[in-house]
PDBQT receptor file of N, H, CA, C and O in Angstrom, charges set to zero:
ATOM      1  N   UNK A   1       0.857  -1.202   0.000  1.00  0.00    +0.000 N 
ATOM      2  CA  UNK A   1       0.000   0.000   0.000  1.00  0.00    +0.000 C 
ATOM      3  C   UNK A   1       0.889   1.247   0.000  1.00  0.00    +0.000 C 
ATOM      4  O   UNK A   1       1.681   1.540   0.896  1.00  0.00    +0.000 OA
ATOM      5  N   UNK A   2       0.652   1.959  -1.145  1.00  0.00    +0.000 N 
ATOM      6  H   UNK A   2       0.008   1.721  -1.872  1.00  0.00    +0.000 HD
ATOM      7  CA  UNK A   2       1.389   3.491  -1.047  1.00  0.00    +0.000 C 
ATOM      8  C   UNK A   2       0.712   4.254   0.322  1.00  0.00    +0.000 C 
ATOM      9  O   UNK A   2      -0.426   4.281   0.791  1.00  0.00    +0.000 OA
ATOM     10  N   UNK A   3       1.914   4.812   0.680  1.00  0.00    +0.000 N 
ATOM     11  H   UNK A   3       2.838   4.791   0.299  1.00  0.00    +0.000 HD
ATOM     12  CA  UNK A   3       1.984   6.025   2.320  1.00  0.00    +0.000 C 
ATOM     13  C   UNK A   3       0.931   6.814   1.887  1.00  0.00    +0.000 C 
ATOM     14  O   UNK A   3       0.210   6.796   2.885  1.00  0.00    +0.000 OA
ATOM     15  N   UNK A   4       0.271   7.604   0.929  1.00  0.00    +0.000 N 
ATOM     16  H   UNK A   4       0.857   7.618   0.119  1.00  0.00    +0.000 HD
ATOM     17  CA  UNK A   4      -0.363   8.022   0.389  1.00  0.00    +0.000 C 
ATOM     18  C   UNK A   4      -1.701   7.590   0.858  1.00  0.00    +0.000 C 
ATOM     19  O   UNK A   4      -2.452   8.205   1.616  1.00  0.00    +0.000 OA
ATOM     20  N   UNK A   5      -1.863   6.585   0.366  1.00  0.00    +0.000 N 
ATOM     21  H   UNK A   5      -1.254   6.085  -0.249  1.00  0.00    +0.000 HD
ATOM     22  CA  UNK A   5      -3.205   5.985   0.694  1.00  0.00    +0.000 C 
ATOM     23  C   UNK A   5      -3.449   5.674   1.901  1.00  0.00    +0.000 C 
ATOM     24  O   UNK A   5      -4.624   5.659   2.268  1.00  0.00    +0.000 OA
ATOM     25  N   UNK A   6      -2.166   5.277   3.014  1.00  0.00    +0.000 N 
ATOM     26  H   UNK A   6      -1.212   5.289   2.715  1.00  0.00    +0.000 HD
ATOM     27  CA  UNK A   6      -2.398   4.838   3.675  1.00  0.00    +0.000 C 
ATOM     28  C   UNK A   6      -2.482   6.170   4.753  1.00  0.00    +0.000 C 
ATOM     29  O   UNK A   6      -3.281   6.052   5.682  1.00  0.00    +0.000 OA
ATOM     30  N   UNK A   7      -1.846   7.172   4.677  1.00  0.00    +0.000 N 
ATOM     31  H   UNK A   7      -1.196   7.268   3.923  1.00  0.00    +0.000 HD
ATOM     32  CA  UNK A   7      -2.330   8.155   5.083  1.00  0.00    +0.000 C 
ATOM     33  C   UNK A   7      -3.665   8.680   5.045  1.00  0.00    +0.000 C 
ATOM     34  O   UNK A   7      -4.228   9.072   6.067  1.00  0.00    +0.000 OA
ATOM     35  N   UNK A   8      -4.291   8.707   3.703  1.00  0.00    +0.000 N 
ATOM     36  H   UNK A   8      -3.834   8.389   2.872  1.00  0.00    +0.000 HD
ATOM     37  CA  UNK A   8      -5.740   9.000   3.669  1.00  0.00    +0.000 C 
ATOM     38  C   UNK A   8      -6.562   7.991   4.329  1.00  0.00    +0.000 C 
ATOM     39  O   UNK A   8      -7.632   8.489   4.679  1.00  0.00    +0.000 OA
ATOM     40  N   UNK A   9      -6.454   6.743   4.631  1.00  0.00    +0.000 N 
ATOM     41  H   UNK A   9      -5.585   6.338   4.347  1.00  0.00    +0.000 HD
ATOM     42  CA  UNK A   9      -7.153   5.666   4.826  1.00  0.00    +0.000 C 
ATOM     43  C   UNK A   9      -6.999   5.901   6.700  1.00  0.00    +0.000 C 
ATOM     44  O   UNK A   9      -7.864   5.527   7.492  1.00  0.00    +0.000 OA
ATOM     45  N   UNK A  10      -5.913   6.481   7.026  1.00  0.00    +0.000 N 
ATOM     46  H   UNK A  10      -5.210   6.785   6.383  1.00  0.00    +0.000 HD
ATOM     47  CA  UNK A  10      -6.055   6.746   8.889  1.00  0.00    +0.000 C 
ATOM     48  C   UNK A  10      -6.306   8.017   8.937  1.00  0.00    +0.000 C 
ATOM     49  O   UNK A  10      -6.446   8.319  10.122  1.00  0.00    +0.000 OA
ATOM     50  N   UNK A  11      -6.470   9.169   8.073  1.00  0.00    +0.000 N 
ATOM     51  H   UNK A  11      -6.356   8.924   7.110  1.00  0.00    +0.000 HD
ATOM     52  CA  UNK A  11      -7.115  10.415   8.448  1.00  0.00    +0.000 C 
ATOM     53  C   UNK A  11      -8.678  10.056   8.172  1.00  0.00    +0.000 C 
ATOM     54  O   UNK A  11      -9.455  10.809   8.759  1.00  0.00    +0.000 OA
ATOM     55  N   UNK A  12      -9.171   9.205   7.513  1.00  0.00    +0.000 N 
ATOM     56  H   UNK A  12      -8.540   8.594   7.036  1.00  0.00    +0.000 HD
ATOM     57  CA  UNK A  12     -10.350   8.918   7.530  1.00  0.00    +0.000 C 
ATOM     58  C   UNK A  12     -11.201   8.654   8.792  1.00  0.00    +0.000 C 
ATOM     59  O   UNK A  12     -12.127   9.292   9.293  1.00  0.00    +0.000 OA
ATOM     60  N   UNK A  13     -10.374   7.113   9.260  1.00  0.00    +0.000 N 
ATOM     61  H   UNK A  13      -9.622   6.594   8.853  1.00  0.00    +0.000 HD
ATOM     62  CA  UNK A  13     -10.380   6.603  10.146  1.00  0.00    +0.000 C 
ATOM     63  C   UNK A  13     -10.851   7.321  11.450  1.00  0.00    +0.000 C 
ATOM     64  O   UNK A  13     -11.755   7.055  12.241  1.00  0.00    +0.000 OA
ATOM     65  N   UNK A  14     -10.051   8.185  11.406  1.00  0.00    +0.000 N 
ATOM     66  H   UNK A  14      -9.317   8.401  10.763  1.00  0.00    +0.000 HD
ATOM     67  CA  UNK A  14      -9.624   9.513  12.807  1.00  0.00    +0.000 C 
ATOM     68  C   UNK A  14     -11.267  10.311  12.302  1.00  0.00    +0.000 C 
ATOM     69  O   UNK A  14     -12.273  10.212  13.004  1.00  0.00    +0.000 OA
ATOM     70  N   UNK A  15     -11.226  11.051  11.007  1.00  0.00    +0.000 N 
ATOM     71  H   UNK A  15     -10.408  11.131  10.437  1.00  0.00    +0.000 HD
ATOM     72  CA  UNK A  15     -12.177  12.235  11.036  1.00  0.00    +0.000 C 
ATOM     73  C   UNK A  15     -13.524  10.734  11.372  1.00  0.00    +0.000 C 
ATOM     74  O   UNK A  15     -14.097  10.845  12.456  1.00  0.00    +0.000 OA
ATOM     75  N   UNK A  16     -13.759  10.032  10.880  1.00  0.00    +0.000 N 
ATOM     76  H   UNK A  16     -13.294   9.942   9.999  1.00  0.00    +0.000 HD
ATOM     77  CA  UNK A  16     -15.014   9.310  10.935  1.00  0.00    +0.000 C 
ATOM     78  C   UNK A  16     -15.269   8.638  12.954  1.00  0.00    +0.000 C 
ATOM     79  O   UNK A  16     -16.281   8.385  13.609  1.00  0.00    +0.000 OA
ATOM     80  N   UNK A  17     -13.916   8.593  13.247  1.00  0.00    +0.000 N 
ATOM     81  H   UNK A  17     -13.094   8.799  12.716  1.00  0.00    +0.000 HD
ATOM     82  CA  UNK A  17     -14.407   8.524  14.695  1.00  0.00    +0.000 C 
ATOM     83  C   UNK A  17     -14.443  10.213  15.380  1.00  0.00    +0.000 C 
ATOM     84  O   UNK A  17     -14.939  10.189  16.507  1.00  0.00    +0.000 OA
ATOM     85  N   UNK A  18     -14.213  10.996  15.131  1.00  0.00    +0.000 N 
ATOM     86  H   UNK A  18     -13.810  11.016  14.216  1.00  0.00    +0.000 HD
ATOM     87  CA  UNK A  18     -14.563  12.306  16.081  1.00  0.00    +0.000 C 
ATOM     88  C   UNK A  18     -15.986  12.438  15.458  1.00  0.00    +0.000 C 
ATOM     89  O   UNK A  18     -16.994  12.641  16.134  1.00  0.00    +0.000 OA
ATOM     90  N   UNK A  19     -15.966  12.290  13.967  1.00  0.00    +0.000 N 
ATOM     91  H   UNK A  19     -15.147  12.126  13.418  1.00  0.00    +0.000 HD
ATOM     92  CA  UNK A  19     -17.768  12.676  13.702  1.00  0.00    +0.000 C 
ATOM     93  C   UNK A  19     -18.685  11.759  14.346  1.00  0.00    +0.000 C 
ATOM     94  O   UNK A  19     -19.876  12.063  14.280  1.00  0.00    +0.000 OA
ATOM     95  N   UNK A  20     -18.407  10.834  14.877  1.00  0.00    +0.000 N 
ATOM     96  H   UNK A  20     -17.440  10.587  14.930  1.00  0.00    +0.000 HD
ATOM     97  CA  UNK A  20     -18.964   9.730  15.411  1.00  0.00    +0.000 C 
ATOM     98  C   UNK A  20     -19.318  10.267  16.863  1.00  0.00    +0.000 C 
ATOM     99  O   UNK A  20     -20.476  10.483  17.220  1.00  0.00    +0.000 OA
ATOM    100  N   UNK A  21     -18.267  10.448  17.615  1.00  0.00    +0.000 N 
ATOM    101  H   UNK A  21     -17.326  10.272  17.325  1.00  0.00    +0.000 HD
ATOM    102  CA  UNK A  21     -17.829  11.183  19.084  1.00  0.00    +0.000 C 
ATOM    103  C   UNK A  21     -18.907  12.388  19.507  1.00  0.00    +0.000 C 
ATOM    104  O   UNK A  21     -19.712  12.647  20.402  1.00  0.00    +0.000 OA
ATOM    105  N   UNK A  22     -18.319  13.021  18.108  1.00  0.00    +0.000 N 
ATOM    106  H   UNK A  22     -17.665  12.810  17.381  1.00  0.00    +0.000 HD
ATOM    107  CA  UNK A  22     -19.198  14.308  18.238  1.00  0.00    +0.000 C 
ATOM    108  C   UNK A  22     -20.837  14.625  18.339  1.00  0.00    +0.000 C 
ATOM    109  O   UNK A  22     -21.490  15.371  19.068  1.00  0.00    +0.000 OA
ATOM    110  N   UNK A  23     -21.267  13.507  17.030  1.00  0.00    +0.000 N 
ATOM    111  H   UNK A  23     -20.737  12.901  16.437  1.00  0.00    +0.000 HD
ATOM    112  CA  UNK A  23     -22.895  13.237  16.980  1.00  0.00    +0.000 C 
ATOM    113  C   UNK A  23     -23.635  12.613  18.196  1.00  0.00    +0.000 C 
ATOM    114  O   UNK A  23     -24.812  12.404  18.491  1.00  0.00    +0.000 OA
ATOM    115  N   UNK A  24     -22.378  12.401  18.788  1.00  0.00    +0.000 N 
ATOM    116  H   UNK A  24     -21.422  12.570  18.548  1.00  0.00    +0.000 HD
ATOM    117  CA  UNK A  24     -22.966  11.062  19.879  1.00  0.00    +0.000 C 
ATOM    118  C   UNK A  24     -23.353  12.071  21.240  1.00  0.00    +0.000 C 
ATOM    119  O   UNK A  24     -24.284  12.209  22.033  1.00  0.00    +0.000 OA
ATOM    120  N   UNK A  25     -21.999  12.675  20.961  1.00  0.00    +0.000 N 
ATOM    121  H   UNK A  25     -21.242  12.563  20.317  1.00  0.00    +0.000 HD
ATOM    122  CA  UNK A  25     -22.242  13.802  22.387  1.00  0.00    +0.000 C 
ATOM    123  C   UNK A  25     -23.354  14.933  22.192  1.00  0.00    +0.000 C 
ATOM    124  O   UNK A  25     -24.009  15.558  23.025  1.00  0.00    +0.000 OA
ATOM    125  N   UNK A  26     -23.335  14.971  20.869  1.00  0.00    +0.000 N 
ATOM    126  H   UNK A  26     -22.803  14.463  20.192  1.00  0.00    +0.000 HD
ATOM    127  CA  UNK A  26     -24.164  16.258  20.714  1.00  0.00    +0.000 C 
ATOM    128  C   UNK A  26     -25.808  15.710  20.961  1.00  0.00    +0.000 C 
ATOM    129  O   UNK A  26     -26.785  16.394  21.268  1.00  0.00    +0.000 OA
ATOM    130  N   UNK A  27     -25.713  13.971  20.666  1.00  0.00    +0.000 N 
ATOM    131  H   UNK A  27     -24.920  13.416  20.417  1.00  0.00    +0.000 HD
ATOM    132  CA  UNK A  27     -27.273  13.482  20.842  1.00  0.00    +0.000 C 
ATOM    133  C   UNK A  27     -27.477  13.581  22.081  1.00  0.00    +0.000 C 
ATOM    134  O   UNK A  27     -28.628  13.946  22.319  1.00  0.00    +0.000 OA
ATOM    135  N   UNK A  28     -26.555  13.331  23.393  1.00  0.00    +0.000 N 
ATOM    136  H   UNK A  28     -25.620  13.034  23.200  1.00  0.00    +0.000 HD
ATOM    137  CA  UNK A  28     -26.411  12.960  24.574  1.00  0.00    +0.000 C 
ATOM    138  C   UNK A  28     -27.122  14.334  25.355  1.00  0.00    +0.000 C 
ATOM    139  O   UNK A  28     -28.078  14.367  26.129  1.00  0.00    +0.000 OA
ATOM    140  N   UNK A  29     -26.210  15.508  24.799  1.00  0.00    +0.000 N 
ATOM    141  H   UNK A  29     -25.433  15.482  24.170  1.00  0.00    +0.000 HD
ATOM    142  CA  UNK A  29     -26.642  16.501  25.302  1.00  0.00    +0.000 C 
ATOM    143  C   UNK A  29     -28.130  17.434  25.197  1.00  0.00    +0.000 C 
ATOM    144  O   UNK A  29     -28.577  18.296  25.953  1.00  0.00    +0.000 OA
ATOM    145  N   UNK A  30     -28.666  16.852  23.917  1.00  0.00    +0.000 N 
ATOM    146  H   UNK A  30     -28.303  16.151  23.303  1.00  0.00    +0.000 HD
ATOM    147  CA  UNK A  30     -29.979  17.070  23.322  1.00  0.00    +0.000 C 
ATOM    148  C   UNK A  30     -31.139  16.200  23.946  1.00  0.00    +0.000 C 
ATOM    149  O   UNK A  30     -32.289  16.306  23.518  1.00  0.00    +0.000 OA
TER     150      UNK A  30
């Protein structure tokens, strides 16, 4: 796997768990 991809493939990773984090807290608090 090119660094490339594999870079995009763990910034994904990362942004898709804080949007996760975030929706969760923001449901929590609602």
């Amino acid at each position: 796997i090119a660094d490339s991809v594999l870079s995009a493939l763990i910034y994904a990773l990362i942004f898709t768990t804080v949007a996760v984090l975030w929706f969760r807290r923001k449901d929590i608090s609602s």
